[in-house]
N, C-alpha and C positions, 0 to 999 in steps of 0.2 A: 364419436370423436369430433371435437370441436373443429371447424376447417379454418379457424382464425390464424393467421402465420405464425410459423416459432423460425424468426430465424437464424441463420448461424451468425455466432460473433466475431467482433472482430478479432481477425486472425493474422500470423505474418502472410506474406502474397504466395512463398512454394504449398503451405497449405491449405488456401485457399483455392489455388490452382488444383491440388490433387482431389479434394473434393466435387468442385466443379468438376472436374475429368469421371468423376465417378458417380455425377448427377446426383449428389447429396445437394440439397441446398437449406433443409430446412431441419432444425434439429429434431423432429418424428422421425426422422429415417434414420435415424443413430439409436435411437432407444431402441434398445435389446441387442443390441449389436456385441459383440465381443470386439474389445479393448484390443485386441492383437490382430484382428482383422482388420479395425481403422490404423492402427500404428504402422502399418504393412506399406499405406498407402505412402507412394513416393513422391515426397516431400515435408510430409506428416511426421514431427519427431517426438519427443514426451513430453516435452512443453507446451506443443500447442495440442497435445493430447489432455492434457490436464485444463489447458482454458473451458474444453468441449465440455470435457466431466464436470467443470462448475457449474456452466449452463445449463446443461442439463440436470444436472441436481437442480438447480434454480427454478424449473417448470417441473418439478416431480418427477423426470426421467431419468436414467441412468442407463451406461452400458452392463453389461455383464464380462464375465468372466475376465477380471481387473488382473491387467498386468501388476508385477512386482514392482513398488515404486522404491526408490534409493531411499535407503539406509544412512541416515547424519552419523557423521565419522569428526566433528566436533573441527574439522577444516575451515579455514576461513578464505574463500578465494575470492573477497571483496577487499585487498588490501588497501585501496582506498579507502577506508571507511574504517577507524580503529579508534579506539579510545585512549586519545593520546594524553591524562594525567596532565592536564594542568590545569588551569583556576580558572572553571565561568564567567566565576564576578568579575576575577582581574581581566578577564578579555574583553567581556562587555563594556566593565570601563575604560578601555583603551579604544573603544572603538573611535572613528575618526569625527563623527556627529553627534552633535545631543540628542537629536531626536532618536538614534539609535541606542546610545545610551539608555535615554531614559524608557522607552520601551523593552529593552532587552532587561532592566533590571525589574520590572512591573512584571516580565511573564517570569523570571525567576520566582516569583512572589507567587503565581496564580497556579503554578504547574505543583511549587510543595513540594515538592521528594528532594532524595538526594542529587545533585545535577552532578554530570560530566561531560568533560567538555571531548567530542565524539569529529576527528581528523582534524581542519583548521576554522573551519568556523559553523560547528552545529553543537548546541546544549543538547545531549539530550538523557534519558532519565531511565531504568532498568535495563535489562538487558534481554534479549530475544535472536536464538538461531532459527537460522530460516533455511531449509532443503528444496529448492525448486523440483518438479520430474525432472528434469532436464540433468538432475544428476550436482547442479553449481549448491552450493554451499555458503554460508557465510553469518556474519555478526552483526545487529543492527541494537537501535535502542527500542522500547515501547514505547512511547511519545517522547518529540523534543521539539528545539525548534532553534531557526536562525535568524536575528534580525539584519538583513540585508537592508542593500542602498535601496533596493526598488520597492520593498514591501518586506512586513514579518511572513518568514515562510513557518510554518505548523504541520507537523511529521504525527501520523499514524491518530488524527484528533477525525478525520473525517466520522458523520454516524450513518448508519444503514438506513433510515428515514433521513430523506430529504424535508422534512417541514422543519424541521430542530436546525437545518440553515436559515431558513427562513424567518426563521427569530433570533436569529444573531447579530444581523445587522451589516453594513457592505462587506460582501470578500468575493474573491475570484476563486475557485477551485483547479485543480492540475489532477496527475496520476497521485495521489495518495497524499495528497499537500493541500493546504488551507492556505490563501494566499488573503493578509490583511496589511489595510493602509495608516487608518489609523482607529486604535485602541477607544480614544473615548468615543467612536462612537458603536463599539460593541457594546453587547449587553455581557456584560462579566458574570453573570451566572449563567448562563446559557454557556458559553466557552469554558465556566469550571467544569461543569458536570459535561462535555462534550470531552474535555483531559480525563476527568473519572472513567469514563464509558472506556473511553482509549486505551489506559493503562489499565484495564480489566481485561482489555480485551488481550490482553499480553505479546501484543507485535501481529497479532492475527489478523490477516485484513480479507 
């Protein structure tokens, strides 16, 4: 066995503590473990049960004997976040700046599919339910995007190789957000096929 560290990710702080409490720190001691033996642990819920189970799939390990994970019941308890029917274009073109204008109608062009326009100000393009462990529920798109005052923000484009950022040209990265300043100086085929990957990958991140 390699002795090079695997160690735990990041986690909220009550699960972090219960682990700690329980001298887990590195994820070798969870592999083979039964899923309802770490779930047990108090502050550990099935959310951040299900972070572990990524990581560890990640390094080839896994728990065993897998709890039952929730069942989509087709519920949407992100009310925030709905597709509210009205017009892209006409929103993008009402926006208050040209430069956001004119950007917002350029990735209309680059994304291709059918847009809709997803609460009050994100395009975004299919559709994808998503079931957390945790039991939450809800509706999202497979890629879209918003062109904000601060930068264009880009939904569900990130790739699993980081070098294919690197040929892209400036952006800032977030939780599952591509964050760009300005368009020309992307490389626009690098960010098509970065929307293809996305919307293949059907909302699944």
């Amino acid at each position: 066995m390699s002795d090079t560290p695997l160690p735990l990710p990041r986690l909220s702080a009550p699960a972090a503590r219960a682990l700690a409490a329980a001298g887990i720190t590195d994820l070798r001691q969870l592999d083979g473990r039964a899923e309802g033996e770490v779930l047990a642990l108090h502050g550990l819920g099935p959310a951040q049960l299900g972070v572990l189970r990524d990581a560890l799939a990640g390094v080839g390990l896994a728990f065993t004997d897998p709890v039952a994970r929730p069942r989509p019941t087709g519920r949407n308890d992100n009310t925030t976040l709905a597709a509210s029917g009205g017009s892209p274009r006409a929103w993008i073109e009402g926006l208050p700046t040209a430069r956001r204008v004119e950007y917002g109608l350029r990735l209309l062009e680059l994304f291709g599919e059918e847009p809709v326009l997803w609460g009050p100000s994100m395009v975004g393009y299919g559709h994808h339910h998503y079931v957390y462990d945790s039991g939450r529920e809800g509706d999202s798109f497979r890629v879209g995007f918003s062109p904000r005052a601060s930068a264009l923000s880009l939904y569900g484009i990130l790739p699993d190789d980081p070098a294919i950022l690197g040929r892209l040209g400036p952006h800032r990265t977030g939780k599952g957000c591509l964050y760009l300043t300005r368009l020309a100086r992307i490389d626009e085929q690098v960010l098509r096929a970065m929307i293809a990957a996305g919307w293949a990958r059907g909302g699944e991140h």
